[in-house]
mmCIF file of the N, C-alpha and C atoms, coordinates in Angstrom:
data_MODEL
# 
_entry.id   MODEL 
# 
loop_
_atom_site.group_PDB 
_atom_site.id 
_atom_site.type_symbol 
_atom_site.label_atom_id 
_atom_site.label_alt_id 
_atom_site.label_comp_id 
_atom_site.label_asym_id 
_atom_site.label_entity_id 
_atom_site.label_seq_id 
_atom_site.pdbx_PDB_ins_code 
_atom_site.Cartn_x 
_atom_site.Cartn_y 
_atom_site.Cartn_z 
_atom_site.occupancy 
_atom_site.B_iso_or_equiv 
_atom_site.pdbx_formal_charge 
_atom_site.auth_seq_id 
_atom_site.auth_comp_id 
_atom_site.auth_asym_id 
_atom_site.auth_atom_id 
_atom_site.pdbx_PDB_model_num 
ATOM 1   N N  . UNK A 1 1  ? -5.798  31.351 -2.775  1.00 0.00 ? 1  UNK A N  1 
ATOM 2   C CA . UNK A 1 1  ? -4.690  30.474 -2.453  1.00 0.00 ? 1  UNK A CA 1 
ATOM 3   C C  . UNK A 1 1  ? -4.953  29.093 -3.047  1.00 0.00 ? 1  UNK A C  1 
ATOM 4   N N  . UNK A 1 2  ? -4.280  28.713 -4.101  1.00 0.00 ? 2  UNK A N  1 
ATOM 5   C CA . UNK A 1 2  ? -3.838  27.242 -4.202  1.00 0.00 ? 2  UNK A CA 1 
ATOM 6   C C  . UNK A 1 2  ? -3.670  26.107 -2.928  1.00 0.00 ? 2  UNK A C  1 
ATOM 7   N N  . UNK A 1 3  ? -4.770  25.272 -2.630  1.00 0.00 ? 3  UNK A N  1 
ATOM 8   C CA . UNK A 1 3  ? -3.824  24.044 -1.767  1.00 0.00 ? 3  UNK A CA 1 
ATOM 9   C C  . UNK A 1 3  ? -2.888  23.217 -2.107  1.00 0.00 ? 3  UNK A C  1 
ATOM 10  N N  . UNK A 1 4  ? -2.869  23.315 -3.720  1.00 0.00 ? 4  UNK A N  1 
ATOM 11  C CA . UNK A 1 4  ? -2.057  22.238 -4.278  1.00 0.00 ? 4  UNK A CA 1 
ATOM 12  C C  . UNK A 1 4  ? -0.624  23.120 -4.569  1.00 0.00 ? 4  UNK A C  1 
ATOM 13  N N  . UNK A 1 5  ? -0.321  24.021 -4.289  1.00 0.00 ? 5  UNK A N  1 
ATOM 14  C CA . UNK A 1 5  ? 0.381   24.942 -4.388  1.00 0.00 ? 5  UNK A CA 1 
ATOM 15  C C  . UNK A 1 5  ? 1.759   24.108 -4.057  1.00 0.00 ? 5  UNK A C  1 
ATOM 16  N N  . UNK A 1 6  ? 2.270   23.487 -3.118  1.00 0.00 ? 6  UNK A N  1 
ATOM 17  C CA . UNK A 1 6  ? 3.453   23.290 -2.379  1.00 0.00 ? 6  UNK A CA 1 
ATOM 18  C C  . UNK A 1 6  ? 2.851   22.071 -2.067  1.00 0.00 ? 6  UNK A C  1 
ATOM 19  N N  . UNK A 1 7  ? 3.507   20.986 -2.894  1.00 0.00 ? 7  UNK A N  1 
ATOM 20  C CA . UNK A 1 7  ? 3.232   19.686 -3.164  1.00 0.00 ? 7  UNK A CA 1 
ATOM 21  C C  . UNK A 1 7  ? 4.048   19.077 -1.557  1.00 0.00 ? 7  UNK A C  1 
ATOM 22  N N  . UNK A 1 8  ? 4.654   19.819 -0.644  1.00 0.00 ? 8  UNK A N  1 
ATOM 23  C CA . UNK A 1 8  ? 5.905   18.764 0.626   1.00 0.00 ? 8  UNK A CA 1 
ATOM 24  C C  . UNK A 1 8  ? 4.779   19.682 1.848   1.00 0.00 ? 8  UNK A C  1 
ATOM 25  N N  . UNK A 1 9  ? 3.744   20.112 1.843   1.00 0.00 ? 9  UNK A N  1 
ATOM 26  C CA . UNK A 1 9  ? 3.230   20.359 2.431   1.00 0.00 ? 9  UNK A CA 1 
ATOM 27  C C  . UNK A 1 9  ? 1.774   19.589 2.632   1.00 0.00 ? 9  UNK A C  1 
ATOM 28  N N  . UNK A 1 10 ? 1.470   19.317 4.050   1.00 0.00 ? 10 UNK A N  1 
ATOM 29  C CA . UNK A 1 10 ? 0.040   18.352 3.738   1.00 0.00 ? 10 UNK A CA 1 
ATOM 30  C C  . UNK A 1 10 ? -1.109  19.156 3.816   1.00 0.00 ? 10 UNK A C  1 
ATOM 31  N N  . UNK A 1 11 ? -2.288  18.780 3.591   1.00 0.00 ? 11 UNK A N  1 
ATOM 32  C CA . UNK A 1 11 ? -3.533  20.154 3.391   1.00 0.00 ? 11 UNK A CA 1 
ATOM 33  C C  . UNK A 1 11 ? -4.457  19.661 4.405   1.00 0.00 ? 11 UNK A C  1 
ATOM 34  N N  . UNK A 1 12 ? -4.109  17.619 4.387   1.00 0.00 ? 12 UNK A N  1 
ATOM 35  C CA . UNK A 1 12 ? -5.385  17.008 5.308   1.00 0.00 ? 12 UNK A CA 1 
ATOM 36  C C  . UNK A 1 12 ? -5.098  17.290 7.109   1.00 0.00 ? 12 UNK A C  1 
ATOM 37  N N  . UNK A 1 13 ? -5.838  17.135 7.644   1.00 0.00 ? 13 UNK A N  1 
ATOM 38  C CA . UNK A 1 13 ? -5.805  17.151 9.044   1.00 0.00 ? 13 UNK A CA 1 
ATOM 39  C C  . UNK A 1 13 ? -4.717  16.558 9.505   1.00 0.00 ? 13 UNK A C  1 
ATOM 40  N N  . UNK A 1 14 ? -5.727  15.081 8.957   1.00 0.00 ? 14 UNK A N  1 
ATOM 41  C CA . UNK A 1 14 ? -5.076  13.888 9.272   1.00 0.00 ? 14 UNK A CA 1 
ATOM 42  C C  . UNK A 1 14 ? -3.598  13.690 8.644   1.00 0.00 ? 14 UNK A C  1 
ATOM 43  N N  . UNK A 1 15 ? -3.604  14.093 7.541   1.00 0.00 ? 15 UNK A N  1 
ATOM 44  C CA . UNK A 1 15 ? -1.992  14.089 7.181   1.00 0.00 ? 15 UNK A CA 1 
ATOM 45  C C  . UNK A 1 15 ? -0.831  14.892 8.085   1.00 0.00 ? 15 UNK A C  1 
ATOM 46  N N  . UNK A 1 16 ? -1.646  15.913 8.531   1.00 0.00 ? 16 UNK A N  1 
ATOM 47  C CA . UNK A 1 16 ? -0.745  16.936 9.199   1.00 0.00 ? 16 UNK A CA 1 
ATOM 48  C C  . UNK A 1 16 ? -0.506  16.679 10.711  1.00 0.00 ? 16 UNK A C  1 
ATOM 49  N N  . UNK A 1 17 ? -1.595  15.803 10.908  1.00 0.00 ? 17 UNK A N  1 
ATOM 50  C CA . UNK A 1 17 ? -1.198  14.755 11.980  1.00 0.00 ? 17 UNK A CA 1 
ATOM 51  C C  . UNK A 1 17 ? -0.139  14.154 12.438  1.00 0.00 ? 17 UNK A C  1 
ATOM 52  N N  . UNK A 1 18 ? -0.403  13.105 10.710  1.00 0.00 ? 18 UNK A N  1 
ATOM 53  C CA . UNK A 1 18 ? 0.434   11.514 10.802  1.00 0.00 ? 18 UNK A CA 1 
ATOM 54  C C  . UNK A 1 18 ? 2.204   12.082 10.475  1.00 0.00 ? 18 UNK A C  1 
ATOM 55  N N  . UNK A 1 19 ? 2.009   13.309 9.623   1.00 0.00 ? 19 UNK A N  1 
ATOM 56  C CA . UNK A 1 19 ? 3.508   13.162 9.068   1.00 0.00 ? 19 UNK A CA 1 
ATOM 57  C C  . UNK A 1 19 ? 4.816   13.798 10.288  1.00 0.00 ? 19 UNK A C  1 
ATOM 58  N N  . UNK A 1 20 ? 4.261   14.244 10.943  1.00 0.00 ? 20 UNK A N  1 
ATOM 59  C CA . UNK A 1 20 ? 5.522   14.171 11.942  1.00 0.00 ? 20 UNK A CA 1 
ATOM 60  C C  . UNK A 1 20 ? 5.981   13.190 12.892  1.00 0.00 ? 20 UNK A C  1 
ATOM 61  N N  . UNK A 1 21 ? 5.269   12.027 12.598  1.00 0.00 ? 21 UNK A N  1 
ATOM 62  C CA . UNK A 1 21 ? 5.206   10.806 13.311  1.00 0.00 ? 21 UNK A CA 1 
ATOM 63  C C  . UNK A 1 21 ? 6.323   10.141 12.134  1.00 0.00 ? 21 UNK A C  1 
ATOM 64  N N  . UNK A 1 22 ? 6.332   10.211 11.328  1.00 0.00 ? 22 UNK A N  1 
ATOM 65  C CA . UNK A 1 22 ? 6.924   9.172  10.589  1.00 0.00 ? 22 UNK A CA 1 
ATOM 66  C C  . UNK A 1 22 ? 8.184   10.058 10.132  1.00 0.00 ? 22 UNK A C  1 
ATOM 67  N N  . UNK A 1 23 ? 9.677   8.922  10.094  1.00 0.00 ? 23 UNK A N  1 
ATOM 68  C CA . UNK A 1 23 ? 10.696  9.133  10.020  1.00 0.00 ? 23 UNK A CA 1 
ATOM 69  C C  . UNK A 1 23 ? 11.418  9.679  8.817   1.00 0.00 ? 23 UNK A C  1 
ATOM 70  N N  . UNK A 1 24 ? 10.206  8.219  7.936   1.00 0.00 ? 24 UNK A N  1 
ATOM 71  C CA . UNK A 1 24 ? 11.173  7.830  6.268   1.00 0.00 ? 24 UNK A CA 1 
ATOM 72  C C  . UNK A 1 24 ? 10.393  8.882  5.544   1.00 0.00 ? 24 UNK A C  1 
ATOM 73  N N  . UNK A 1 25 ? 11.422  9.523  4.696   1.00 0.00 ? 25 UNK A N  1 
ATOM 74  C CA . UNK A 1 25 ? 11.007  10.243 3.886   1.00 0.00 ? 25 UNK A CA 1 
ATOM 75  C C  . UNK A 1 25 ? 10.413  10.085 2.561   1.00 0.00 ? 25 UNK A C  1 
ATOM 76  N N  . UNK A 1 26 ? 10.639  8.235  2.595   1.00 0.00 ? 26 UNK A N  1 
ATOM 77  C CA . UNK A 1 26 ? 9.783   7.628  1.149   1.00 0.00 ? 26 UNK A CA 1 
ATOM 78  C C  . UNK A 1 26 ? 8.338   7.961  1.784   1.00 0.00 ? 26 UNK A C  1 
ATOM 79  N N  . UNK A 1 27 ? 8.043   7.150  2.882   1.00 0.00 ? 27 UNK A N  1 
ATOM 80  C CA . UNK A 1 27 ? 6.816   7.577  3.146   1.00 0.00 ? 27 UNK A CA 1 
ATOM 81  C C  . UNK A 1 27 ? 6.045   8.363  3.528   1.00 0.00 ? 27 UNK A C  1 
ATOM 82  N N  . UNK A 1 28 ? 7.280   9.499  3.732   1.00 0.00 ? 28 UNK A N  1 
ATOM 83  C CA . UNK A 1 28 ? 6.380   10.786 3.972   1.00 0.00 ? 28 UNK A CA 1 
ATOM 84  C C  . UNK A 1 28 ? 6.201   11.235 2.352   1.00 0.00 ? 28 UNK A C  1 
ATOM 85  N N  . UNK A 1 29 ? 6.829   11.032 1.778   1.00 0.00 ? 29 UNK A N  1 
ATOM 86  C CA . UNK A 1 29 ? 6.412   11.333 0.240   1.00 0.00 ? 29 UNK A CA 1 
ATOM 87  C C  . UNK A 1 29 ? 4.959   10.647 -1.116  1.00 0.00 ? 29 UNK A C  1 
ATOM 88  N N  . UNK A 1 30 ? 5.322   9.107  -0.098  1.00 0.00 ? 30 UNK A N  1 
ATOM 89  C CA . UNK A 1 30 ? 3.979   8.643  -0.604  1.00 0.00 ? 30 UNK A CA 1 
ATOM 90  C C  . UNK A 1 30 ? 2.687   9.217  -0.496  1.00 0.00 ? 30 UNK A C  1 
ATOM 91  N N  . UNK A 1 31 ? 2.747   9.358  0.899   1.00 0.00 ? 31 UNK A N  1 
ATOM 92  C CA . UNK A 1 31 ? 1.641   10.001 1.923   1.00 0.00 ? 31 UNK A CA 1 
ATOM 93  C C  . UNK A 1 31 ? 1.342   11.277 0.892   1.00 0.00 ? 31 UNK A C  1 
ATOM 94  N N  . UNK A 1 32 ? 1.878   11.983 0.954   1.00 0.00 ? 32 UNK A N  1 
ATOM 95  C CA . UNK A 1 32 ? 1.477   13.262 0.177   1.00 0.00 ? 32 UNK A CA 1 
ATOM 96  C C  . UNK A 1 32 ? 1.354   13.360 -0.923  1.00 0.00 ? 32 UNK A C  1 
ATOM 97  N N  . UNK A 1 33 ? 1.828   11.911 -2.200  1.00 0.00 ? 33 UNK A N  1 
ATOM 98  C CA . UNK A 1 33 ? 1.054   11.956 -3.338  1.00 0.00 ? 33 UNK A CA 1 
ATOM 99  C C  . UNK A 1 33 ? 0.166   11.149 -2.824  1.00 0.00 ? 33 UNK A C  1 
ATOM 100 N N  . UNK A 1 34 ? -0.450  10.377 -2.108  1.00 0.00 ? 34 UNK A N  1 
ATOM 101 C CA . UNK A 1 34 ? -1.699  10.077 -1.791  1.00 0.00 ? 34 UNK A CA 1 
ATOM 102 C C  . UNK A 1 34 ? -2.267  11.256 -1.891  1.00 0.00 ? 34 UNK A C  1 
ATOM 103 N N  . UNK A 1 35 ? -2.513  11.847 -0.768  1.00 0.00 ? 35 UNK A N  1 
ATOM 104 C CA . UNK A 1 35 ? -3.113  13.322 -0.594  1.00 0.00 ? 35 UNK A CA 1 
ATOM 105 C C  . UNK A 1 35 ? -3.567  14.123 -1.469  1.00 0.00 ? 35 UNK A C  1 
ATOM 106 N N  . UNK A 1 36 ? -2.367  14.384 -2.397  1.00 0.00 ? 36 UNK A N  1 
ATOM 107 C CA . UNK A 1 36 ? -2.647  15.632 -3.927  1.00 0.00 ? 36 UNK A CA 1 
ATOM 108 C C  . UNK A 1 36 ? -3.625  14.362 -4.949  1.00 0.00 ? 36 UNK A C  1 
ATOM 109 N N  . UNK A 1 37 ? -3.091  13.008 -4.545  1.00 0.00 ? 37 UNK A N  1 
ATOM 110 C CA . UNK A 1 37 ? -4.047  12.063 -6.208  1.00 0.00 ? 37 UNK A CA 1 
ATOM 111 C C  . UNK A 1 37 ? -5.720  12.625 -5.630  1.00 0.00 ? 37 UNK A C  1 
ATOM 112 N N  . UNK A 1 38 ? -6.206  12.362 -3.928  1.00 0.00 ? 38 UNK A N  1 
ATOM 113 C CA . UNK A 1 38 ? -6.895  12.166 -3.474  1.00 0.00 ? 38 UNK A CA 1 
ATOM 114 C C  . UNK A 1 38 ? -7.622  13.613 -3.372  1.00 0.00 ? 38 UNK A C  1 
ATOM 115 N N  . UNK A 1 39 ? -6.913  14.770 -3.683  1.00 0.00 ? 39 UNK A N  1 
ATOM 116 C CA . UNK A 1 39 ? -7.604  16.031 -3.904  1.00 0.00 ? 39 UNK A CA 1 
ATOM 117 C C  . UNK A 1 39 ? -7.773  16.277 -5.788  1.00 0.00 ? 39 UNK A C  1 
ATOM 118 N N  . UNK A 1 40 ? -7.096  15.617 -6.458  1.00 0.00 ? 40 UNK A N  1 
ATOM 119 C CA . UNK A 1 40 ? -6.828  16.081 -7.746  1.00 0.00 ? 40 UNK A CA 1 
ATOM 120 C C  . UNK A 1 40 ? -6.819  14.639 -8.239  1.00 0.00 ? 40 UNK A C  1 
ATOM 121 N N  . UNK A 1 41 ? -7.393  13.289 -8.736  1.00 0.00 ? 41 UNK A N  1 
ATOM 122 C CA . UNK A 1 41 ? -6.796  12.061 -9.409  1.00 0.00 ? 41 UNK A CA 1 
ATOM 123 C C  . UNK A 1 41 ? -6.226  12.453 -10.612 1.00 0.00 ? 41 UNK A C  1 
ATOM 124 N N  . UNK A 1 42 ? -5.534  11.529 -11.012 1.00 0.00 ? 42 UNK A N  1 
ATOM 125 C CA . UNK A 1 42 ? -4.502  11.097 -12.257 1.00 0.00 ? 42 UNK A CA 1 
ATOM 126 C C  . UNK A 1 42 ? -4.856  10.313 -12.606 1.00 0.00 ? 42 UNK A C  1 
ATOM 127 N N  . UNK A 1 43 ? -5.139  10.528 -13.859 1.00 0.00 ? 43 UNK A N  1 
ATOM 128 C CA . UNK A 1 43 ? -4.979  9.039  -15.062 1.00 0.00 ? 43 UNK A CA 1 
ATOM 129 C C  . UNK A 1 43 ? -3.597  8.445  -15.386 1.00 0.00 ? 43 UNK A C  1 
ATOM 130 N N  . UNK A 1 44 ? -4.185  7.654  -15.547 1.00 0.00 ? 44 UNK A N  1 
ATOM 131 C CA . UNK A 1 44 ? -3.157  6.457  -15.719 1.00 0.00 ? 44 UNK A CA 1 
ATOM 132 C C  . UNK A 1 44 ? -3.019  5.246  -14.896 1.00 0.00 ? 44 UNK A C  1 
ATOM 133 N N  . UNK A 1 45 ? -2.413  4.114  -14.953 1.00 0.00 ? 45 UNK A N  1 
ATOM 134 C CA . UNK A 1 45 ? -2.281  3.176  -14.371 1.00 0.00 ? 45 UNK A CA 1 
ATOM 135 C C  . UNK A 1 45 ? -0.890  2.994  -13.261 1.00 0.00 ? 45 UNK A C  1 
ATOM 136 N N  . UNK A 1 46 ? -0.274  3.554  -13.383 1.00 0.00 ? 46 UNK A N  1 
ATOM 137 C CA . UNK A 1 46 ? 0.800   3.902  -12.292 1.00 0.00 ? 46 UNK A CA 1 
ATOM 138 C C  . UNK A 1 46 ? 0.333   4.423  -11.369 1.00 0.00 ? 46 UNK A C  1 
ATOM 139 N N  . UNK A 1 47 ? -0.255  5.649  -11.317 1.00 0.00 ? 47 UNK A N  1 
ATOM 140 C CA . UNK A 1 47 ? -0.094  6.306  -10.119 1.00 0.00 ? 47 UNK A CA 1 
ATOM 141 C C  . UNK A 1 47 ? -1.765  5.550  -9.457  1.00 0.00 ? 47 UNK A C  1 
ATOM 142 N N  . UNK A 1 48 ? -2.320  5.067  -10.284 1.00 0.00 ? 48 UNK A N  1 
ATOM 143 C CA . UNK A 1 48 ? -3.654  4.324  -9.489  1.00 0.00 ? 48 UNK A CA 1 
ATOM 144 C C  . UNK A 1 48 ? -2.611  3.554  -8.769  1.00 0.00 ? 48 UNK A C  1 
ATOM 145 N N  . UNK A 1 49 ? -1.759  2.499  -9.786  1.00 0.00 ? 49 UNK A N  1 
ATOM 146 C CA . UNK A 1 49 ? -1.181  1.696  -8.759  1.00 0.00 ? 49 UNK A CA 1 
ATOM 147 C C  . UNK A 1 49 ? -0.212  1.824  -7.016  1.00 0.00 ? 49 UNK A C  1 
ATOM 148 N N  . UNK A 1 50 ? -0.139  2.987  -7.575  1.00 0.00 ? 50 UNK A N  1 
ATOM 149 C CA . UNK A 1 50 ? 0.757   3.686  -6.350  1.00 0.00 ? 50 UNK A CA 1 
ATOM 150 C C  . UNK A 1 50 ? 0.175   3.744  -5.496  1.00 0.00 ? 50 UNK A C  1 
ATOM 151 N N  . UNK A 1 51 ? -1.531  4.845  -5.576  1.00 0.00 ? 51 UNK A N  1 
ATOM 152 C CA . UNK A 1 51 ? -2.148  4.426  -4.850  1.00 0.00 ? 51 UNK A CA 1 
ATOM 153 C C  . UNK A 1 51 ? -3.084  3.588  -3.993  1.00 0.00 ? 51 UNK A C  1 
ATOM 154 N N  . UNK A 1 52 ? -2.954  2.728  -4.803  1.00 0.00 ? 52 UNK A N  1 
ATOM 155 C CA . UNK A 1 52 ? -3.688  1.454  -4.057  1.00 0.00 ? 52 UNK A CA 1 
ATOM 156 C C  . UNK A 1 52 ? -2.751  1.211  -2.965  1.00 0.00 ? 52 UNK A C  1 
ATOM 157 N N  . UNK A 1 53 ? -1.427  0.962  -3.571  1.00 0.00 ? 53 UNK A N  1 
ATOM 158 C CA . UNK A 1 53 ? -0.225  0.655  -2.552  1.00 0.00 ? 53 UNK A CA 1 
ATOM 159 C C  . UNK A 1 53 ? -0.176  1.123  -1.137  1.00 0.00 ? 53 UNK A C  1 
ATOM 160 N N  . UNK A 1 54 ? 0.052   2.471  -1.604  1.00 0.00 ? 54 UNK A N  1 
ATOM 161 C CA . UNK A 1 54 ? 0.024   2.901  -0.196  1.00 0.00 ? 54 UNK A CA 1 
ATOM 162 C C  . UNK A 1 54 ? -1.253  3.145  0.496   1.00 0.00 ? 54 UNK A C  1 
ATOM 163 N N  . UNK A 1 55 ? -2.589  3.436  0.047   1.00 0.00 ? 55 UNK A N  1 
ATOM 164 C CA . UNK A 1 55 ? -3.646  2.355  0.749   1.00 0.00 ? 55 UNK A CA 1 
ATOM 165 C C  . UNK A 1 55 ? -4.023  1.408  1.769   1.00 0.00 ? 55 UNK A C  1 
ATOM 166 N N  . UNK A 1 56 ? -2.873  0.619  1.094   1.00 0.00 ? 56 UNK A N  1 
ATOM 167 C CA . UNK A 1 56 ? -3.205  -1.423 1.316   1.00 0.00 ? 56 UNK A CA 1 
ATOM 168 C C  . UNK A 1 56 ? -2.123  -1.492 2.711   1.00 0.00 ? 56 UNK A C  1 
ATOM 169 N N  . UNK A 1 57 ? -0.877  -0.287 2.448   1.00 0.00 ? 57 UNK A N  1 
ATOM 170 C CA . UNK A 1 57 ? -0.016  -0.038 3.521   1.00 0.00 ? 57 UNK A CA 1 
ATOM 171 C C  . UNK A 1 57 ? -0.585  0.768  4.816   1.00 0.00 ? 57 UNK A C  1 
ATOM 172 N N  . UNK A 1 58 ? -1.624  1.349  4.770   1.00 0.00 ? 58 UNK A N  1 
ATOM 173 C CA . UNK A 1 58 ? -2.119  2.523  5.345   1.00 0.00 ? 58 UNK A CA 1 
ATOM 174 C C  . UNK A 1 58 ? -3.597  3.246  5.716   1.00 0.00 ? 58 UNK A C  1 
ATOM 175 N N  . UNK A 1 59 ? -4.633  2.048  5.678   1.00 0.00 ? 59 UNK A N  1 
ATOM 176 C CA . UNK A 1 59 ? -5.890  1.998  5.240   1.00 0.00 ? 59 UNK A CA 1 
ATOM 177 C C  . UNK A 1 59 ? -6.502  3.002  6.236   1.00 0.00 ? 59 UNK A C  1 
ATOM 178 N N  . UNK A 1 60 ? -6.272  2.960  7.533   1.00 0.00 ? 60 UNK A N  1 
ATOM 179 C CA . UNK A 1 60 ? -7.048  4.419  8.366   1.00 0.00 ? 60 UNK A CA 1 
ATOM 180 C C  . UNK A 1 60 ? -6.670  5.339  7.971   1.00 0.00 ? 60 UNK A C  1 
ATOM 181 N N  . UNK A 1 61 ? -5.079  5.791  7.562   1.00 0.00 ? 61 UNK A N  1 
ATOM 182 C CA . UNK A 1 61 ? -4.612  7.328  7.108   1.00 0.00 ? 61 UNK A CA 1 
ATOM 183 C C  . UNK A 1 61 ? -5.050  7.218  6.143   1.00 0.00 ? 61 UNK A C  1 
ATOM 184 N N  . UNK A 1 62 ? -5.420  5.983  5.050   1.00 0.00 ? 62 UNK A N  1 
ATOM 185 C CA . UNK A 1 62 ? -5.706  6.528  3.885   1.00 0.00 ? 62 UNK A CA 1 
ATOM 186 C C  . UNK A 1 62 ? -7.254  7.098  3.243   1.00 0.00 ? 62 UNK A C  1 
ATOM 187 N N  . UNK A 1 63 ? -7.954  5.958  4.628   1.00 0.00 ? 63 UNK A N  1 
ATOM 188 C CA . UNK A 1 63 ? -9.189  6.702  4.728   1.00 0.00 ? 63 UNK A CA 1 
ATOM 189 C C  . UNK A 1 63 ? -9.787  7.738  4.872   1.00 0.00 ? 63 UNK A C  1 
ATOM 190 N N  . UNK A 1 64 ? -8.457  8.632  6.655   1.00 0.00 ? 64 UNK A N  1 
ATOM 191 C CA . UNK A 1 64 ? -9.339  9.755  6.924   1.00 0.00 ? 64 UNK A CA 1 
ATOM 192 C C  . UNK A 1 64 ? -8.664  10.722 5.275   1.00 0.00 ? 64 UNK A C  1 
ATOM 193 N N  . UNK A 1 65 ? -7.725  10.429 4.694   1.00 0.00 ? 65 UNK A N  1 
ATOM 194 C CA . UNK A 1 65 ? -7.581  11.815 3.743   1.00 0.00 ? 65 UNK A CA 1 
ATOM 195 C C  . UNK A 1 65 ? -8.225  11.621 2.864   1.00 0.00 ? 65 UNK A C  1 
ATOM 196 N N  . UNK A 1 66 ? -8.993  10.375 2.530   1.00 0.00 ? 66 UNK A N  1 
ATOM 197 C CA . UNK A 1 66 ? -10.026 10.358 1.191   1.00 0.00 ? 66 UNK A CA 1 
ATOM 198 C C  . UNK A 1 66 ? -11.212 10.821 1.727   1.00 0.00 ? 66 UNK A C  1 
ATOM 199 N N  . UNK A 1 67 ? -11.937 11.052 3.370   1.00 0.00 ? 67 UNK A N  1 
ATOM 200 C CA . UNK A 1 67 ? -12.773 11.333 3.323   1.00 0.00 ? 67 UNK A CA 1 
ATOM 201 C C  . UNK A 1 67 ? -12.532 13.181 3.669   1.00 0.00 ? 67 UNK A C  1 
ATOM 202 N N  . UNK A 1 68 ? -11.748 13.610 4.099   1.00 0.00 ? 68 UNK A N  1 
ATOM 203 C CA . UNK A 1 68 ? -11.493 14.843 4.143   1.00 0.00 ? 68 UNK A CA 1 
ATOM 204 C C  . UNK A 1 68 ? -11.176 15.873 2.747   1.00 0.00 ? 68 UNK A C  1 
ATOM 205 N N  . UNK A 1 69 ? -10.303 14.711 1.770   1.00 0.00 ? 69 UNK A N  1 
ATOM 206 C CA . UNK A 1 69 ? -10.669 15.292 0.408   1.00 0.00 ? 69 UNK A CA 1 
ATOM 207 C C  . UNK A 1 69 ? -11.869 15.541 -0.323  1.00 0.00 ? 69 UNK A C  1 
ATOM 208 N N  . UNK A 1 70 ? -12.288 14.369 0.327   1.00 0.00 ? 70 UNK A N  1 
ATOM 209 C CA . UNK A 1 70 ? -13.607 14.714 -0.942  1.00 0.00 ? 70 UNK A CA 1 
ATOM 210 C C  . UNK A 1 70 ? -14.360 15.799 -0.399  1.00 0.00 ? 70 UNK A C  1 
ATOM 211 N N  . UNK A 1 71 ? -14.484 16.694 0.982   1.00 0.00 ? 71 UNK A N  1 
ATOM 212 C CA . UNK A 1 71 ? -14.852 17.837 1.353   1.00 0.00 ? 71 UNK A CA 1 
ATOM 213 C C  . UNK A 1 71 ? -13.688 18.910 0.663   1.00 0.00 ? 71 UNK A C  1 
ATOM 214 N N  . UNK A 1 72 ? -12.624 19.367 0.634   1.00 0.00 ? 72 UNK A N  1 
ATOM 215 C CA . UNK A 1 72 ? -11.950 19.847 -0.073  1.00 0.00 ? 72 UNK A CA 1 
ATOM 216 C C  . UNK A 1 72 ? -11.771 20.111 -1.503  1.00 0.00 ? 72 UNK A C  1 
ATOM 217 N N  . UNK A 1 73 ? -12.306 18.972 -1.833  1.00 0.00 ? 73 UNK A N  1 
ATOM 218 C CA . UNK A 1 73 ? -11.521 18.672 -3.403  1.00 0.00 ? 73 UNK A CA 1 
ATOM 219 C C  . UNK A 1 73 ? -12.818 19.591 -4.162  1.00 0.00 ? 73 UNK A C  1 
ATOM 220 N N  . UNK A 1 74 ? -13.636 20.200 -4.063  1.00 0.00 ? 74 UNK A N  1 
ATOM 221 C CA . UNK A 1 74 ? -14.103 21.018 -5.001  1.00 0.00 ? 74 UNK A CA 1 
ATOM 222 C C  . UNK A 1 74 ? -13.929 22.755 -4.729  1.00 0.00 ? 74 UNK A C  1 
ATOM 223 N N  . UNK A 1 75 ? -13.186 22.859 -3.597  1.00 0.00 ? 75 UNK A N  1 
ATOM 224 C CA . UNK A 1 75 ? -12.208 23.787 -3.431  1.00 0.00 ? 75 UNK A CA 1 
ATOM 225 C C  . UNK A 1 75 ? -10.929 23.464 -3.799  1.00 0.00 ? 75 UNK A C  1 
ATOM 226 N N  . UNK A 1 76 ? -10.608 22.676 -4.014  1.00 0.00 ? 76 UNK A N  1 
ATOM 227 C CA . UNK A 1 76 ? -9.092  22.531 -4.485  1.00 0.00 ? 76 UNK A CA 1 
ATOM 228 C C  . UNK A 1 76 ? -9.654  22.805 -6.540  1.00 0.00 ? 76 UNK A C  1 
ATOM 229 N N  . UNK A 1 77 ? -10.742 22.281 -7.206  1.00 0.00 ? 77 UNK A N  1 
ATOM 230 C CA . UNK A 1 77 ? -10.520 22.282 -8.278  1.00 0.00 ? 77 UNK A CA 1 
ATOM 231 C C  . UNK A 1 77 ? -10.556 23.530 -8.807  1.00 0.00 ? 77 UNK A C  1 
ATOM 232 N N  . UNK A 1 78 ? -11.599 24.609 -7.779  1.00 0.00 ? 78 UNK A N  1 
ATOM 233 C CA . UNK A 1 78 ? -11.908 25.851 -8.294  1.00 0.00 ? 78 UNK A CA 1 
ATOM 234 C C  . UNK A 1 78 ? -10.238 26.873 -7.704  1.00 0.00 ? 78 UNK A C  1 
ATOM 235 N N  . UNK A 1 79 ? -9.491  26.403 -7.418  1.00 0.00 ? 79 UNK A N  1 
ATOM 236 C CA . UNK A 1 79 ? -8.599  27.388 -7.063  1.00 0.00 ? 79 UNK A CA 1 
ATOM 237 C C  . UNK A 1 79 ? -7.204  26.659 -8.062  1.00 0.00 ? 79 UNK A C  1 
ATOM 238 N N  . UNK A 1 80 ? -7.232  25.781 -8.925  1.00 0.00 ? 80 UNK A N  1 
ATOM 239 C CA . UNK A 1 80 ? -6.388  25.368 -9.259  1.00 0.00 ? 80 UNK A CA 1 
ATOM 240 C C  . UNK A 1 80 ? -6.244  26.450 -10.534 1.00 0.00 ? 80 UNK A C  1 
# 
């Protein structure tokens, strides 16, 4: 199974937590390219910038999914 499979779905705990708490669907969308940059990064300077953003908006959620990715994320690379 792919985690990255179904990009509107969250993989982190903590995401799967936070996102039924929140209303807006911008930020439920940020949230979850947080999530996929934070299992998979992107080059480039946009989407770094994106994520800093929502970060700087979000620093405990954005913490627990960077530290829960980085347990994941070498299962996420071998199933990609």
């Amino acid at each position: 199974m792919n985690v990255l499979a179904d990009a509107s779905t969250p993989v982190t705990a903590a995401l799967q937590n936070a996102l039924p708490q929140i209303r807006d669907r911008s930020a439920q969308d940020d949230l979850l390219f947080l999530e996929r940059w934070e299992l998979a990064p992107q080059s480039g300077m946009a989407p770094a910038l994106r994520v800093q953003q929502i970060r700087r908006a979000n620093p405990q959620l954005a913490e627990a999914i960077r530290a829960e990715a980085a347990v994941l994320r070498p299962a996420a690379a071998g199933l990609r």
